[in-house]
Backbone as numpy.savetxt, mean C-alpha at the origin, in Angstrom:
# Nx Ny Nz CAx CAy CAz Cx Cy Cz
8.41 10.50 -0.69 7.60 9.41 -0.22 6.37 9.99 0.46
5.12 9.29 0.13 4.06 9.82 1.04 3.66 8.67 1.76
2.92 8.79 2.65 2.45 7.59 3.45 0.65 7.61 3.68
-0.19 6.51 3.56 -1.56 6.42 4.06 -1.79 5.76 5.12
-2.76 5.54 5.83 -3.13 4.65 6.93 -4.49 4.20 5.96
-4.38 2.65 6.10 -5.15 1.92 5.41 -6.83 2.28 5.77
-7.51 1.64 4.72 -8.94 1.62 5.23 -9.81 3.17 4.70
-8.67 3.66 3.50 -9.40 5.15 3.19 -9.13 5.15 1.69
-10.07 4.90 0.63 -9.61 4.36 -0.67 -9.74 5.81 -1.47
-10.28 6.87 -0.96 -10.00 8.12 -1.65 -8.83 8.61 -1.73
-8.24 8.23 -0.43 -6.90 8.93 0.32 -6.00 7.97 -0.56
-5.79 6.66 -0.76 -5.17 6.06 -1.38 -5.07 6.74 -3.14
-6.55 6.61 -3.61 -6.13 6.84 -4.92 -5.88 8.39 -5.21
-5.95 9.76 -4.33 -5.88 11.04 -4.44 -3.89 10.65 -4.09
-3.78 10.21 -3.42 -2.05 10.11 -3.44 -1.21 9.38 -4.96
-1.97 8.51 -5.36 -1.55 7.77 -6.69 -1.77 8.83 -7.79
-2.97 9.73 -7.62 -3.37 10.77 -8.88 -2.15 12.13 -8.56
-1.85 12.25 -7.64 -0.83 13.31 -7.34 0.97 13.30 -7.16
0.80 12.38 -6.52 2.60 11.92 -6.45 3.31 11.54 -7.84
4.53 12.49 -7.78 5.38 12.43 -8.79 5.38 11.23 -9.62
5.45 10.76 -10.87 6.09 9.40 -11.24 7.46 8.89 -10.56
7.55 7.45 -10.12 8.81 6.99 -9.56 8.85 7.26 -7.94
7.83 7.67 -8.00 7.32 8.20 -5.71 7.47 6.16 -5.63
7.30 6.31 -3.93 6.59 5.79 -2.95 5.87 6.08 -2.11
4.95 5.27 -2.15 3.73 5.32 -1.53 3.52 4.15 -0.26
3.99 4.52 1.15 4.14 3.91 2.24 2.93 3.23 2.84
2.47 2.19 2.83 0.93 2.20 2.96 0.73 1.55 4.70
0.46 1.81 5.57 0.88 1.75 7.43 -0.85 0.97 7.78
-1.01 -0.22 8.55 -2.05 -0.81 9.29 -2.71 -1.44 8.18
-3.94 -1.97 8.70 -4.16 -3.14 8.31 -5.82 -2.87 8.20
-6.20 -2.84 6.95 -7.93 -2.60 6.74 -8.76 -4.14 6.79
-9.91 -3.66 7.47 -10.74 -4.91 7.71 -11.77 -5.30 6.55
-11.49 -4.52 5.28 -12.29 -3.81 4.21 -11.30 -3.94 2.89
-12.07 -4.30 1.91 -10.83 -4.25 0.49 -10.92 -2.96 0.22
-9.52 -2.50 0.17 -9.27 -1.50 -0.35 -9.09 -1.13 -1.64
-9.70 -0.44 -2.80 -9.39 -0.75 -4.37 -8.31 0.48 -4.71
-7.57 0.14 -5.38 -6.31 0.80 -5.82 -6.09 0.70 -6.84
-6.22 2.21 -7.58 -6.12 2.57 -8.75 -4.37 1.70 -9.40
-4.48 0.45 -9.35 -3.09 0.02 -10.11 -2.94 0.22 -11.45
-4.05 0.95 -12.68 -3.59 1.29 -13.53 -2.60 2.62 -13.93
-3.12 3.76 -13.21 -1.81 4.86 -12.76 -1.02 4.53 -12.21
-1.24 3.45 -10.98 0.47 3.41 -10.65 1.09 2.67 -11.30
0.91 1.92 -12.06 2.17 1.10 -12.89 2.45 2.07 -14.04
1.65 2.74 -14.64 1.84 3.75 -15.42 2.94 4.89 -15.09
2.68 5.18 -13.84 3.98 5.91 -12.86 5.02 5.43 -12.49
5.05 3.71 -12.49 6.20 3.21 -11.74 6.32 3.70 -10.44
5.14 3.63 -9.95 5.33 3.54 -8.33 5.50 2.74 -7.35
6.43 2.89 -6.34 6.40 1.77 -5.52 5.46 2.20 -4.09
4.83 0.45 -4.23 3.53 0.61 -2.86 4.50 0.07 -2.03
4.55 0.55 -0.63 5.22 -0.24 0.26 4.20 -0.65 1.42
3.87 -1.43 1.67 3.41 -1.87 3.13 3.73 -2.44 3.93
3.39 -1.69 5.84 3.79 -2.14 6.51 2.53 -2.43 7.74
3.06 -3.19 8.97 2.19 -3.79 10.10 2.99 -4.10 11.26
2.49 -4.77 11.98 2.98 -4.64 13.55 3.55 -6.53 12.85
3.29 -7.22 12.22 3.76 -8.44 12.05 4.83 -8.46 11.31
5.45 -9.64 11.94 6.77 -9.74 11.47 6.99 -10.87 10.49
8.26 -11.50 10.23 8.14 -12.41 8.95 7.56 -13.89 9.57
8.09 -14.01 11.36 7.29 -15.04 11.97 6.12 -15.73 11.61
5.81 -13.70 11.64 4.29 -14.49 12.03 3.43 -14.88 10.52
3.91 -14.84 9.59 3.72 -15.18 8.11 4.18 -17.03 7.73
5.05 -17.41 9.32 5.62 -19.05 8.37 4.68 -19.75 8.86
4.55 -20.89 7.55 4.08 -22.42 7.71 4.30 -23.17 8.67
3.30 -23.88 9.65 3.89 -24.65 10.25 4.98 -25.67 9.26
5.96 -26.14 10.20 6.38 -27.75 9.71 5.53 -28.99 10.03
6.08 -29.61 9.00 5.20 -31.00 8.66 6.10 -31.55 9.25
């Protein structure tokens, strides 16, 4: 598994051009900026992106109606 801290799109796609086929790729914080990601190598690799943040599933619900 390798891990990035968001907000660095070289660093993202130099980890997708290098990591084994079948890796994960841990992706940590939250960019204020689109990040572009080479998703044609990684599906080609079968890689899994994982991302994470300080939010929890809370803070993702709908109010109720």
């Amino acid at each position: 598994m390798l891990w990035v801290v968001m907000d660095v799109d070289p660093a993202i796609n130099d980890l997708i051009r290098y990591i084994k086929p079948q890796g994960t790729i841990l992706m940590m914080g939250v960019s204020e900026y689109k990040v572009n990601i080479n998703t044609r190598d990684s599906l080609e690799k079968g890689l899994l992106l994982v991302g994470s943040s300080r939010s929890g599933r809370v803070d993702f619900k709908m109010p109720s109606k």
